[in-house]
mmCIF file of the N, C-alpha and C atoms, coordinates in Angstrom:
data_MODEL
# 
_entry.id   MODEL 
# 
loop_
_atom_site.group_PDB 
_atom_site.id 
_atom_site.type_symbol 
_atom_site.label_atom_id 
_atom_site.label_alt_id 
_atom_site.label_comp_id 
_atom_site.label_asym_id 
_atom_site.label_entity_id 
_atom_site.label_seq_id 
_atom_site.pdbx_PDB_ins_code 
_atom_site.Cartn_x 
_atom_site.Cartn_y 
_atom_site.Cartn_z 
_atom_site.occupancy 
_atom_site.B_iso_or_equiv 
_atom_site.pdbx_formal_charge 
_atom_site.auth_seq_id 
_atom_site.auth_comp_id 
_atom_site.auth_asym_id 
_atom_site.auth_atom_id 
_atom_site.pdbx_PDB_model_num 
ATOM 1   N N  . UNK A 1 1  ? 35.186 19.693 4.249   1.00 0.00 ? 1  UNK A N  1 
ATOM 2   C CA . UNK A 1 1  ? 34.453 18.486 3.918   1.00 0.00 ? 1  UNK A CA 1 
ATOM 3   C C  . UNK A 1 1  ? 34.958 17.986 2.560   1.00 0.00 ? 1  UNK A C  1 
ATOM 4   N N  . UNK A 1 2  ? 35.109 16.519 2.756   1.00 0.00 ? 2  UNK A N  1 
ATOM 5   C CA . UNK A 1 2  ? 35.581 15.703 1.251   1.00 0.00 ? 2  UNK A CA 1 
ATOM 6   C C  . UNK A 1 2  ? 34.887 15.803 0.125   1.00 0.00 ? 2  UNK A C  1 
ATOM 7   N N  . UNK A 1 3  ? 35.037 16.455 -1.261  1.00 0.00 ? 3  UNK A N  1 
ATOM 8   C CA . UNK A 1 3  ? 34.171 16.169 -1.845  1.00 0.00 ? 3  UNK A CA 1 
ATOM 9   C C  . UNK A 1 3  ? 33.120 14.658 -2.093  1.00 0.00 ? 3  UNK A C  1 
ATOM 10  N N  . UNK A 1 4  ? 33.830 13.767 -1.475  1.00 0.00 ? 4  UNK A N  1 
ATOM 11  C CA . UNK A 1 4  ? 32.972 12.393 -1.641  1.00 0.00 ? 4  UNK A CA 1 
ATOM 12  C C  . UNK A 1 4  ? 32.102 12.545 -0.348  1.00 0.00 ? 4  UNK A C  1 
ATOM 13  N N  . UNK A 1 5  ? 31.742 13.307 0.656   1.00 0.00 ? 5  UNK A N  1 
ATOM 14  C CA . UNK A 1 5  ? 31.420 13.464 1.987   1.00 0.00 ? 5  UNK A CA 1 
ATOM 15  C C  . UNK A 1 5  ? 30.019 14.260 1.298   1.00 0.00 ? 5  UNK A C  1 
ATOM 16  N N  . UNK A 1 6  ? 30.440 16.139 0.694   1.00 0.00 ? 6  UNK A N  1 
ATOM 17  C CA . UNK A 1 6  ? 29.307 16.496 0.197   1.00 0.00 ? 6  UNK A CA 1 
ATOM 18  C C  . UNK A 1 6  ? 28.748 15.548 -0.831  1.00 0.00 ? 6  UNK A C  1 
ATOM 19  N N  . UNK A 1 7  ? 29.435 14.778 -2.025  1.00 0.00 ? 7  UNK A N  1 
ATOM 20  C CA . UNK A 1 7  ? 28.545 14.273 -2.798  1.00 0.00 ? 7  UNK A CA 1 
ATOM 21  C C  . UNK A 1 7  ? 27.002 13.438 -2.286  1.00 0.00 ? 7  UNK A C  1 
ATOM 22  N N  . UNK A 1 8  ? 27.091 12.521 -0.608  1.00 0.00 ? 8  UNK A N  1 
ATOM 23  C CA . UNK A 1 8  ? 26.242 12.238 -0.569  1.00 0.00 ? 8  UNK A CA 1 
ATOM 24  C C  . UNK A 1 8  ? 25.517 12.858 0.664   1.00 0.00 ? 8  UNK A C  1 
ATOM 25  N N  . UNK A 1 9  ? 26.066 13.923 1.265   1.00 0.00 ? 9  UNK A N  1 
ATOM 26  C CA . UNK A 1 9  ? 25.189 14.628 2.237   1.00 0.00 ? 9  UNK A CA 1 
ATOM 27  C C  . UNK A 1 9  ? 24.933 15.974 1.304   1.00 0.00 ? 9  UNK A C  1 
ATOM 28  N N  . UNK A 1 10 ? 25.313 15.868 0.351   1.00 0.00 ? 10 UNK A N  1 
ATOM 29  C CA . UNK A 1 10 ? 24.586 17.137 -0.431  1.00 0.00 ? 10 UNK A CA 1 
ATOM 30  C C  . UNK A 1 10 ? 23.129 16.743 -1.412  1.00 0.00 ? 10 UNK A C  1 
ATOM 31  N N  . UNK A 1 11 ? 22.940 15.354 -1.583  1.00 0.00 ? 11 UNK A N  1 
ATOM 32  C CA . UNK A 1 11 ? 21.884 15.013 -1.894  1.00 0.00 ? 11 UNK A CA 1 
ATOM 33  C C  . UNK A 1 11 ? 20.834 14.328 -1.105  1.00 0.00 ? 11 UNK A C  1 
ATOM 34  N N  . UNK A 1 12 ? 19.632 13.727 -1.316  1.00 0.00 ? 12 UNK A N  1 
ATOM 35  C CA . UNK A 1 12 ? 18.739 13.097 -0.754  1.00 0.00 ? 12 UNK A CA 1 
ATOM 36  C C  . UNK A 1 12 ? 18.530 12.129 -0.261  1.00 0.00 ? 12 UNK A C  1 
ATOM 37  N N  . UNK A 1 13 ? 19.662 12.154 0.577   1.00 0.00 ? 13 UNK A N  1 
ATOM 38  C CA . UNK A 1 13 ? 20.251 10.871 1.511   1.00 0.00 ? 13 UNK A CA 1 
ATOM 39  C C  . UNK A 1 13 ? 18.673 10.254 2.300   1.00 0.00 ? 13 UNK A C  1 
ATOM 40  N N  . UNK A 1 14 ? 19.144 8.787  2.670   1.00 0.00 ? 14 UNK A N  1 
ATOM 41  C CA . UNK A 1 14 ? 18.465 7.828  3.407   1.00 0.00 ? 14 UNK A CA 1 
ATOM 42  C C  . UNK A 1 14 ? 19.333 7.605  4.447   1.00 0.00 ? 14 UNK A C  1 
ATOM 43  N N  . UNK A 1 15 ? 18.703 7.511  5.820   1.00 0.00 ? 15 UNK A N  1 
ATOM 44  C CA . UNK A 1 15 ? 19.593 7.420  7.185   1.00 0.00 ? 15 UNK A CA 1 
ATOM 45  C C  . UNK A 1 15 ? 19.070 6.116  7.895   1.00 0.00 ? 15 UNK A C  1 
ATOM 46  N N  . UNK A 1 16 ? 19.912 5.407  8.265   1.00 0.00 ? 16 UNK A N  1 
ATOM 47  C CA . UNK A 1 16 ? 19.379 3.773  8.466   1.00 0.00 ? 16 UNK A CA 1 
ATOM 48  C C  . UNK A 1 16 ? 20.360 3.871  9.847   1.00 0.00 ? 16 UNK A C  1 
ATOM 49  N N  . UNK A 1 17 ? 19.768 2.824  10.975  1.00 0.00 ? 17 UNK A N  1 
ATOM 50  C CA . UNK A 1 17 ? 20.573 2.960  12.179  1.00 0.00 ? 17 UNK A CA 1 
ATOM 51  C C  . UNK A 1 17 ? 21.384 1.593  12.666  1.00 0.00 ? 17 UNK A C  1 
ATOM 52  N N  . UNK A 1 18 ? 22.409 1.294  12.743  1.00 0.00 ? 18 UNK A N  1 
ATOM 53  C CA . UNK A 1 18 ? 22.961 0.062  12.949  1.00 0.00 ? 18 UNK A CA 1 
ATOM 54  C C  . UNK A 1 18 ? 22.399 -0.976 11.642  1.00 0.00 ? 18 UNK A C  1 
ATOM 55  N N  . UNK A 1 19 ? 22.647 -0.373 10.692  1.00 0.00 ? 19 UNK A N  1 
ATOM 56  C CA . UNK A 1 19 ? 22.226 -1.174 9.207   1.00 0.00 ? 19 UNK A CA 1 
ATOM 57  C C  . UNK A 1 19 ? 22.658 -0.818 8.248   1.00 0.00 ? 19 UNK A C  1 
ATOM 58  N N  . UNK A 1 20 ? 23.133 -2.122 7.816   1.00 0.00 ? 20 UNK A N  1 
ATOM 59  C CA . UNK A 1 20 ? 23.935 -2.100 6.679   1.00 0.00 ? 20 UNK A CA 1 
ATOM 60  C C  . UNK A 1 20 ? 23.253 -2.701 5.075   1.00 0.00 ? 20 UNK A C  1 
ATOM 61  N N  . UNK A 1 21 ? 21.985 -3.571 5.559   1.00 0.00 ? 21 UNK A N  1 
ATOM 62  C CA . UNK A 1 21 ? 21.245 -3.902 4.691   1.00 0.00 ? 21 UNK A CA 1 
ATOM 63  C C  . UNK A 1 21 ? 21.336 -3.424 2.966   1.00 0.00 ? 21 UNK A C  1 
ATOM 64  N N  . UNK A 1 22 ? 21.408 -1.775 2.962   1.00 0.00 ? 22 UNK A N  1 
ATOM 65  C CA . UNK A 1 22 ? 21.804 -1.397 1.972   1.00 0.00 ? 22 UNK A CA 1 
ATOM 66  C C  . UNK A 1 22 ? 22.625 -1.035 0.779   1.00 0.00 ? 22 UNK A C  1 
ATOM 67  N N  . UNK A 1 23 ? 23.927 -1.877 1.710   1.00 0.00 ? 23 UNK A N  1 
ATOM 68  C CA . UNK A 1 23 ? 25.057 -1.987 1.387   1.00 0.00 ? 23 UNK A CA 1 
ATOM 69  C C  . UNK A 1 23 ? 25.205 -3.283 0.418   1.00 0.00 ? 23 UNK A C  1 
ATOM 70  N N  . UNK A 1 24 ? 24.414 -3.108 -0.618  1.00 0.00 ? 24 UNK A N  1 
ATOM 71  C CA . UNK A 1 24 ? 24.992 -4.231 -1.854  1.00 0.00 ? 24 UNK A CA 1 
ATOM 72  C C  . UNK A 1 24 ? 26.046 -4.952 -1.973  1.00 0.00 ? 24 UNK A C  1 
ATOM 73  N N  . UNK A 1 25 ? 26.520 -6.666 -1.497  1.00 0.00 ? 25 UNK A N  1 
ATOM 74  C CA . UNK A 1 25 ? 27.838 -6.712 -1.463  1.00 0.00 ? 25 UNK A CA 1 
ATOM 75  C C  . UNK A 1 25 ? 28.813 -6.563 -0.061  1.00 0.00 ? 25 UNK A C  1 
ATOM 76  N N  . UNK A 1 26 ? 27.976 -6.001 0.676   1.00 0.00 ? 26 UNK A N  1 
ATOM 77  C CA . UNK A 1 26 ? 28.897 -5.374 1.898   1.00 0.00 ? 26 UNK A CA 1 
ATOM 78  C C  . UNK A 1 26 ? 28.278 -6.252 2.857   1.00 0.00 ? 26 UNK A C  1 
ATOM 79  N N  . UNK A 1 27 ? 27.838 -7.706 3.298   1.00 0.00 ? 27 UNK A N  1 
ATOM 80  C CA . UNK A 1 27 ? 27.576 -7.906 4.385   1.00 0.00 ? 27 UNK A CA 1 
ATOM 81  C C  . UNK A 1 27 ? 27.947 -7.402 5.751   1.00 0.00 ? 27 UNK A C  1 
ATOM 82  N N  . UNK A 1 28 ? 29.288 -7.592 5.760   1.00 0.00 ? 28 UNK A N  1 
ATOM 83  C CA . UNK A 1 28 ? 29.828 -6.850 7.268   1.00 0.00 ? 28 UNK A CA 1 
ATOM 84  C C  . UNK A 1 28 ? 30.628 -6.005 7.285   1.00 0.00 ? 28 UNK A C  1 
ATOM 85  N N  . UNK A 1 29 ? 29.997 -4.928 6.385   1.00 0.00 ? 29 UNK A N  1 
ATOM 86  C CA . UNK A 1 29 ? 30.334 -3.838 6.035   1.00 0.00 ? 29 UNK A CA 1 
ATOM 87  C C  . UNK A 1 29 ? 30.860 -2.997 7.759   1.00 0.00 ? 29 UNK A C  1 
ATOM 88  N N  . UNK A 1 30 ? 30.298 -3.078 9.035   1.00 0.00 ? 30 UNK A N  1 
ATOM 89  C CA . UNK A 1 30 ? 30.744 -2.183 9.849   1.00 0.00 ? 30 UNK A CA 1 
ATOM 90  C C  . UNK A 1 30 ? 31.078 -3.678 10.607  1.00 0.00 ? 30 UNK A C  1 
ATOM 91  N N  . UNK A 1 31 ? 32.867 -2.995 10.795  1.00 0.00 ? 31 UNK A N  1 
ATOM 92  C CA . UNK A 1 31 ? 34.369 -4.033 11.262  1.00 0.00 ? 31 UNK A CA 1 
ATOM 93  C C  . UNK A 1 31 ? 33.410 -4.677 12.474  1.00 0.00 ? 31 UNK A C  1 
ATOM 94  N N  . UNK A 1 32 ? 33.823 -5.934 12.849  1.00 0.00 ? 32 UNK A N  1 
ATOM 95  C CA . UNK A 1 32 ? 33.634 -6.409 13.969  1.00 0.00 ? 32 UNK A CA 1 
ATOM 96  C C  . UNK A 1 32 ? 34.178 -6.149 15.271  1.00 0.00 ? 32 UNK A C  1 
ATOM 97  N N  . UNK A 1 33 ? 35.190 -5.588 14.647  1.00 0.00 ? 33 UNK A N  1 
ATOM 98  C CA . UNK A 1 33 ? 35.976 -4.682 16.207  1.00 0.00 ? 33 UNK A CA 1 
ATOM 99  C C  . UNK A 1 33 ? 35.152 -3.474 16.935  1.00 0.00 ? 33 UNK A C  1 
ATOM 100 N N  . UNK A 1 34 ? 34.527 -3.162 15.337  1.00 0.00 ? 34 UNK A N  1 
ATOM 101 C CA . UNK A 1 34 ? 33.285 -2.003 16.265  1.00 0.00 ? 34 UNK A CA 1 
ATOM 102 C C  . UNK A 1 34 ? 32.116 -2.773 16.752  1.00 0.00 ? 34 UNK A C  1 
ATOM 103 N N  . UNK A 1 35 ? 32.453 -4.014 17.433  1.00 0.00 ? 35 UNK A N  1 
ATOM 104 C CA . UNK A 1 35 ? 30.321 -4.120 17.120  1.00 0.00 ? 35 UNK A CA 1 
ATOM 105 C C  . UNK A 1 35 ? 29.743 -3.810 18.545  1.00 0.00 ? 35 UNK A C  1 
ATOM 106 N N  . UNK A 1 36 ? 30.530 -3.065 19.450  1.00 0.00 ? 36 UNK A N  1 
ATOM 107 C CA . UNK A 1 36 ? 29.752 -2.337 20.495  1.00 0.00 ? 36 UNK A CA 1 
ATOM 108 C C  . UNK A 1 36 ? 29.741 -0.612 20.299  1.00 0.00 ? 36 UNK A C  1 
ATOM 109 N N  . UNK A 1 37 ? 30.004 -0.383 18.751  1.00 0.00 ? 37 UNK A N  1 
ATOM 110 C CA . UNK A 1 37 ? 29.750 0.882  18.914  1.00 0.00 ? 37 UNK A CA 1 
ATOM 111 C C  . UNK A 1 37 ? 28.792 1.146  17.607  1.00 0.00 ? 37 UNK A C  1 
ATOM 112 N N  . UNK A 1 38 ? 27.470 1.637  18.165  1.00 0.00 ? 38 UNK A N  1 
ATOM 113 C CA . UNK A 1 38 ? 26.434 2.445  16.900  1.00 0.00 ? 38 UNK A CA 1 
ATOM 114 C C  . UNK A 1 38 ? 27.144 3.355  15.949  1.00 0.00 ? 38 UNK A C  1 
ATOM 115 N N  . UNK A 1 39 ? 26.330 2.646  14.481  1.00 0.00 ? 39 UNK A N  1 
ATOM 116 C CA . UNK A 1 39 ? 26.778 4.188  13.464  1.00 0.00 ? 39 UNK A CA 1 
ATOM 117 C C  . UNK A 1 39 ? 25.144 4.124  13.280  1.00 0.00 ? 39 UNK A C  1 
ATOM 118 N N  . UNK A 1 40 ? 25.349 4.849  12.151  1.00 0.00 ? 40 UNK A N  1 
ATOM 119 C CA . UNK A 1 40 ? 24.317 5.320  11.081  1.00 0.00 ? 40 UNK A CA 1 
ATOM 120 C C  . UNK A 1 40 ? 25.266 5.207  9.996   1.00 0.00 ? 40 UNK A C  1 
ATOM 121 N N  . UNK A 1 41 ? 24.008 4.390  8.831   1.00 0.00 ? 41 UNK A N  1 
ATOM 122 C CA . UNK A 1 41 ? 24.082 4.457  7.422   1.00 0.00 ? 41 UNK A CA 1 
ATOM 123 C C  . UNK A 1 41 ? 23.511 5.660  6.998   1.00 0.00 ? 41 UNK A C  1 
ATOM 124 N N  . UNK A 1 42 ? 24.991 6.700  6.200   1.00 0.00 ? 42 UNK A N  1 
ATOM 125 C CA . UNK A 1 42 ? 24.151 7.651  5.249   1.00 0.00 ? 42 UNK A CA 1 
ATOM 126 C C  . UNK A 1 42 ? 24.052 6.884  3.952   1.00 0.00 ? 42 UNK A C  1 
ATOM 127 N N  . UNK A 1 43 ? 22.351 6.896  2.998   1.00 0.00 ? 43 UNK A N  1 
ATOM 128 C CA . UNK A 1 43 ? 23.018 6.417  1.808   1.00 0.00 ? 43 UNK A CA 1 
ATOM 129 C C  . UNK A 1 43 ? 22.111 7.613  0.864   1.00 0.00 ? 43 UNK A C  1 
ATOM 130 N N  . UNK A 1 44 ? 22.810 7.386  -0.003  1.00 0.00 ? 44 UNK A N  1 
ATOM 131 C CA . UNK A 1 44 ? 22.446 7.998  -1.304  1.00 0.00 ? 44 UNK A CA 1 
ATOM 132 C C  . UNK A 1 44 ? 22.329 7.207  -2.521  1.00 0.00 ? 44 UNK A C  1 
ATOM 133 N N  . UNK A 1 45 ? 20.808 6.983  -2.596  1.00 0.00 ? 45 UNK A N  1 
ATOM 134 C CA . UNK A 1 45 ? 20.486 6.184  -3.509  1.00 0.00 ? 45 UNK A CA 1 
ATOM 135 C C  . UNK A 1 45 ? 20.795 6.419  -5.085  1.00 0.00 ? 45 UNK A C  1 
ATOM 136 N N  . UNK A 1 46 ? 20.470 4.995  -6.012  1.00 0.00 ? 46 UNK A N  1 
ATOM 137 C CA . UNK A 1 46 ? 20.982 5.495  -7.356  1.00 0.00 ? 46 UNK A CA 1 
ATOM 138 C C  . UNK A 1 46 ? 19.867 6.177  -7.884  1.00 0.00 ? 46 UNK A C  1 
ATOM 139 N N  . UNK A 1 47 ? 20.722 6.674  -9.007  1.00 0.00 ? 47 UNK A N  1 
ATOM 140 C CA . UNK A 1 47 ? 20.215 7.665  -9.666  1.00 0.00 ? 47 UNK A CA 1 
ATOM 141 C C  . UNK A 1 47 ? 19.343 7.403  -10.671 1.00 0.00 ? 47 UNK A C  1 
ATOM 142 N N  . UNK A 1 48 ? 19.437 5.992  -11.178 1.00 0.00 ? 48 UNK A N  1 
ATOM 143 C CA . UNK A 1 48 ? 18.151 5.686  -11.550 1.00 0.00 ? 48 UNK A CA 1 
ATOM 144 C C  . UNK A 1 48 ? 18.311 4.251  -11.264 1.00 0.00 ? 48 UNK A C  1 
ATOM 145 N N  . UNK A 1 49 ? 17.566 3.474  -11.882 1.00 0.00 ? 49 UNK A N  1 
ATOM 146 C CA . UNK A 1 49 ? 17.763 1.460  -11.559 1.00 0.00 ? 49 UNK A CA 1 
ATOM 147 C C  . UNK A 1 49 ? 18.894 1.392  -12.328 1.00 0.00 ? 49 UNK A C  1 
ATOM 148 N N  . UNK A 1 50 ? 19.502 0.498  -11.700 1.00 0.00 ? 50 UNK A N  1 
ATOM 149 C CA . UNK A 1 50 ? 20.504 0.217  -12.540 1.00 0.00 ? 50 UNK A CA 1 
ATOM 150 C C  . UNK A 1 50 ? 22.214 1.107  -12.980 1.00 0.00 ? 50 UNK A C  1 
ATOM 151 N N  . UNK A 1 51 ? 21.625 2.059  -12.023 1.00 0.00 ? 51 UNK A N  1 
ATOM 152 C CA . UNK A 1 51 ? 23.033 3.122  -12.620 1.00 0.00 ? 51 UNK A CA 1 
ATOM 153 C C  . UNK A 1 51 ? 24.439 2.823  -12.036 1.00 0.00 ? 51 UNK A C  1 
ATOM 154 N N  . UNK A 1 52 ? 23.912 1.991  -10.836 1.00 0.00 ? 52 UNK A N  1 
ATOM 155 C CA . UNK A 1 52 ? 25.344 1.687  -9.619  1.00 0.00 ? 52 UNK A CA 1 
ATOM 156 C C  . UNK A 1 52 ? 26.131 2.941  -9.308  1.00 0.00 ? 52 UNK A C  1 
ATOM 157 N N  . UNK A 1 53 ? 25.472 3.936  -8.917  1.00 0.00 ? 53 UNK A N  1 
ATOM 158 C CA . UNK A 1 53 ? 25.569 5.003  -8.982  1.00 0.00 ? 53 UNK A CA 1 
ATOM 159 C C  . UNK A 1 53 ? 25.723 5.456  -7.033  1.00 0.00 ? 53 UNK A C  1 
ATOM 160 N N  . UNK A 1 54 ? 25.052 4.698  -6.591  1.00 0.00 ? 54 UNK A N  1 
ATOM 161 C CA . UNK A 1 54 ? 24.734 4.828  -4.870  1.00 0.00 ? 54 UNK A CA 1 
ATOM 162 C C  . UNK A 1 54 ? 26.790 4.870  -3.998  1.00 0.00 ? 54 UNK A C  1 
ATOM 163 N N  . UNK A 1 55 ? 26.315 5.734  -3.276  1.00 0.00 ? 55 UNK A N  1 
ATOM 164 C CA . UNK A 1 55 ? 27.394 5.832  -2.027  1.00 0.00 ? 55 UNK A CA 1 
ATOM 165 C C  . UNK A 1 55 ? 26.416 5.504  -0.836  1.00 0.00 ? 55 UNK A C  1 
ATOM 166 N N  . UNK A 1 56 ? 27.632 5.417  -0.016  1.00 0.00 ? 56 UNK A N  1 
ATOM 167 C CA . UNK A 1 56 ? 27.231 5.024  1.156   1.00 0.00 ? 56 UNK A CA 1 
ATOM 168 C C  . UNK A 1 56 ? 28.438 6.011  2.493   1.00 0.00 ? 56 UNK A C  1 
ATOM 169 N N  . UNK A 1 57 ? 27.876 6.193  3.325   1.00 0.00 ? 57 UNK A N  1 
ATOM 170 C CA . UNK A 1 57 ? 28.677 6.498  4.563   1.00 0.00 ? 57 UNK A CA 1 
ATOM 171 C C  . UNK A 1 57 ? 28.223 5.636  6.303   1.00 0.00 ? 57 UNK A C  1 
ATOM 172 N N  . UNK A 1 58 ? 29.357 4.803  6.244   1.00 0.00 ? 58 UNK A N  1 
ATOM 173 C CA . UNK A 1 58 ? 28.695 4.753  7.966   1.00 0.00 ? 58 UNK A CA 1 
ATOM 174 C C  . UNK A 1 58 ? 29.519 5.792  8.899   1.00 0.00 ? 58 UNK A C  1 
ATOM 175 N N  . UNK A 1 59 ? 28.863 5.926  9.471   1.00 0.00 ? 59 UNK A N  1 
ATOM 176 C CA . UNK A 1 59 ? 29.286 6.809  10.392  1.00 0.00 ? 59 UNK A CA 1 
ATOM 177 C C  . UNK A 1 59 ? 29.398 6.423  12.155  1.00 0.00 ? 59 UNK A C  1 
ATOM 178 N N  . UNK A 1 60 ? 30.232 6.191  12.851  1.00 0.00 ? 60 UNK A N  1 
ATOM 179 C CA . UNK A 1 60 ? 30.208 5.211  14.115  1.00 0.00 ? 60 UNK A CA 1 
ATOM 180 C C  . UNK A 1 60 ? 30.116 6.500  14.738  1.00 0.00 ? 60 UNK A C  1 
ATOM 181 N N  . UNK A 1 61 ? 29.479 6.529  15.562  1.00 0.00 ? 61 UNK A N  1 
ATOM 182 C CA . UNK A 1 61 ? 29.121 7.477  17.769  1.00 0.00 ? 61 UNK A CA 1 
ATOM 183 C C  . UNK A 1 61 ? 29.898 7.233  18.214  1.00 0.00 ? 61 UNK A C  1 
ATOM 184 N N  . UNK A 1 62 ? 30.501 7.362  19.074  1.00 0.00 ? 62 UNK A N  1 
ATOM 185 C CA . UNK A 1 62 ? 30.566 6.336  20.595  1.00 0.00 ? 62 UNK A CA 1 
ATOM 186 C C  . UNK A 1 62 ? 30.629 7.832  21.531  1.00 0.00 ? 62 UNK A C  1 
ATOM 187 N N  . UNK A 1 63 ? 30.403 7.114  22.374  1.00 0.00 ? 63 UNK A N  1 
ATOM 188 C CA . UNK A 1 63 ? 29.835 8.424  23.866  1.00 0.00 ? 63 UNK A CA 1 
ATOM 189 C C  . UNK A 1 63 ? 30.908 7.455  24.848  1.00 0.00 ? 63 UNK A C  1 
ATOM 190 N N  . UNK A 1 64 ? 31.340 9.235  25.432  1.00 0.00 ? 64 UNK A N  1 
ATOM 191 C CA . UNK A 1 64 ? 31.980 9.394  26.315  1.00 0.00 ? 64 UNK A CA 1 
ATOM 192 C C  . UNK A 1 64 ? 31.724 10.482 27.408  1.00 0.00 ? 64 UNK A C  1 
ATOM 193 N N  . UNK A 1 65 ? 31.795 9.935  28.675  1.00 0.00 ? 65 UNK A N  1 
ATOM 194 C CA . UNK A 1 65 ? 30.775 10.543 29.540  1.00 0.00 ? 65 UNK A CA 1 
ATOM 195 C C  . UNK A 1 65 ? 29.654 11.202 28.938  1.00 0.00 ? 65 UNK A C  1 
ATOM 196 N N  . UNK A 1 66 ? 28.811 10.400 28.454  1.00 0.00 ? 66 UNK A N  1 
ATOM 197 C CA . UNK A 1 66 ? 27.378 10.831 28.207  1.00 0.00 ? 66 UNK A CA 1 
ATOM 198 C C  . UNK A 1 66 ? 27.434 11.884 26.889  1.00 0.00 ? 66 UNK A C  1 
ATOM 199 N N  . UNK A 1 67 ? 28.642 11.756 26.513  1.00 0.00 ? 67 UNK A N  1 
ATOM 200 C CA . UNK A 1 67 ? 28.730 13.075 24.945  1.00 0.00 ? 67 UNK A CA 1 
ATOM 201 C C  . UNK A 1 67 ? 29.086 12.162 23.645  1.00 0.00 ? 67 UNK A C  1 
ATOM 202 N N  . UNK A 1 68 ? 28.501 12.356 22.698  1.00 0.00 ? 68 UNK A N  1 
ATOM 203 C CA . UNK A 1 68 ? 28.451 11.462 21.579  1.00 0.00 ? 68 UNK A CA 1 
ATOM 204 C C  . UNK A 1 68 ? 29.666 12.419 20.936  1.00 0.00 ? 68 UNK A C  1 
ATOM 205 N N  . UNK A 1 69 ? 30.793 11.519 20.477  1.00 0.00 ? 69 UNK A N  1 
ATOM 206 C CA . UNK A 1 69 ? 31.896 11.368 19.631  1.00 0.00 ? 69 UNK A CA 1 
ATOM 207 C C  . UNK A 1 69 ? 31.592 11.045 18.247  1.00 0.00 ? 69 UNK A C  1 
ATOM 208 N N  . UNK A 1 70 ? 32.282 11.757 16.972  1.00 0.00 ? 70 UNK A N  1 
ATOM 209 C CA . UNK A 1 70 ? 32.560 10.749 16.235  1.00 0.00 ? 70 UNK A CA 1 
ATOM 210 C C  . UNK A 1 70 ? 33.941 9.908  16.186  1.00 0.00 ? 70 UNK A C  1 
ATOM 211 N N  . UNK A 1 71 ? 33.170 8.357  15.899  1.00 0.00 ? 71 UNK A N  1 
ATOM 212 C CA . UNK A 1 71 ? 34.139 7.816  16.054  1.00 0.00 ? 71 UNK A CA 1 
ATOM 213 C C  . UNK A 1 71 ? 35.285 7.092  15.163  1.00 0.00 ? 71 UNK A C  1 
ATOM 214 N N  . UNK A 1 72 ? 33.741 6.872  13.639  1.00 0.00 ? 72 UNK A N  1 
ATOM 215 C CA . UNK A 1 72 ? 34.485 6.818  12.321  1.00 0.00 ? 72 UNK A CA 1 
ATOM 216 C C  . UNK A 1 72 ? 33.834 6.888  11.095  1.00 0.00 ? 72 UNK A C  1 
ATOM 217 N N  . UNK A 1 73 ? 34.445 7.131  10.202  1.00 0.00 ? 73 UNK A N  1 
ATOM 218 C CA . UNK A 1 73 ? 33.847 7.086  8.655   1.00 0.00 ? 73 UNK A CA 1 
ATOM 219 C C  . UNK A 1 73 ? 34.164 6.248  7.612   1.00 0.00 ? 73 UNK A C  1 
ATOM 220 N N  . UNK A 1 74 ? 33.170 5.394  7.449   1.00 0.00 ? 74 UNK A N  1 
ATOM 221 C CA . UNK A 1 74 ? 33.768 4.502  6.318   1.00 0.00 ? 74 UNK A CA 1 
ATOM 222 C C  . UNK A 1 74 ? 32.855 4.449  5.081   1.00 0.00 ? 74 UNK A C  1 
ATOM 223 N N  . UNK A 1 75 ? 33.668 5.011  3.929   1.00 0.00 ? 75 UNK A N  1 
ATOM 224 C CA . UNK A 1 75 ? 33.038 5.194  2.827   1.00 0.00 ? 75 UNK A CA 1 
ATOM 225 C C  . UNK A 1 75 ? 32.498 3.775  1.899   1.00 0.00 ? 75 UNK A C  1 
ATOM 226 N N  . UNK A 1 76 ? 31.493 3.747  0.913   1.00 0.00 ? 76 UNK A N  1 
ATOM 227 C CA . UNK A 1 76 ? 31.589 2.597  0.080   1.00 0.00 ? 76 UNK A CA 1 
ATOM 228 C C  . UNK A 1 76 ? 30.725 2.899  -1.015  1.00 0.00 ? 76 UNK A C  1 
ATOM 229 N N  . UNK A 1 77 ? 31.165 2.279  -2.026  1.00 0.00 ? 77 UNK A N  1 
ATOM 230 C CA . UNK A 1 77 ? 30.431 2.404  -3.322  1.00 0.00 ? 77 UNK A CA 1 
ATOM 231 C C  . UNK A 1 77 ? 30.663 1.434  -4.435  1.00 0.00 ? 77 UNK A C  1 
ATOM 232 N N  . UNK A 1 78 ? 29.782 1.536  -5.312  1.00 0.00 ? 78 UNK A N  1 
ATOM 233 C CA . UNK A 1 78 ? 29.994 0.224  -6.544  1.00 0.00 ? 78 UNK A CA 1 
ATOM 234 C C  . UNK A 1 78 ? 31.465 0.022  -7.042  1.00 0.00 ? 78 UNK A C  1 
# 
């Protein structure tokens, strides 16, 4: 695992589903080429107001015969 991978699944991540909302800056943050495939937003909020401190991970599924794949990871941050 990447250290930028544990940095925000090693803390007190927020898990959001087909949303990017939290992505400051990132309107269409997940590609339009994916938009028939679900992720999840991991985020990891800042560390205090103001610190711009937050990561983000989406993470895309996609299922094949009925078995969920990963399909991608796209990192983001201030």
């Amino acid at each position: 695992m990447t250290p930028r991978l544990k940095e925000v699944f090693a803390a007190s991540y927020e898990l959001y589903c087909n949303d990017v909302s939290r992505l400051s800056g990132y309107q269409n943050a997940w590609p339009v080429e994916y938009q028939n495939v679900n992720f999840y937003t991991v985020f990891k909020p800042e560390s205090a107001a103001g610190a711009g401190d937050w990561r983000a991970w989406l993470v895309g599924i996609d299922y094949v015969s009925q078995q969920p794949y990963l399909f991608a990871l796209i990192h983001y941050q201030p």
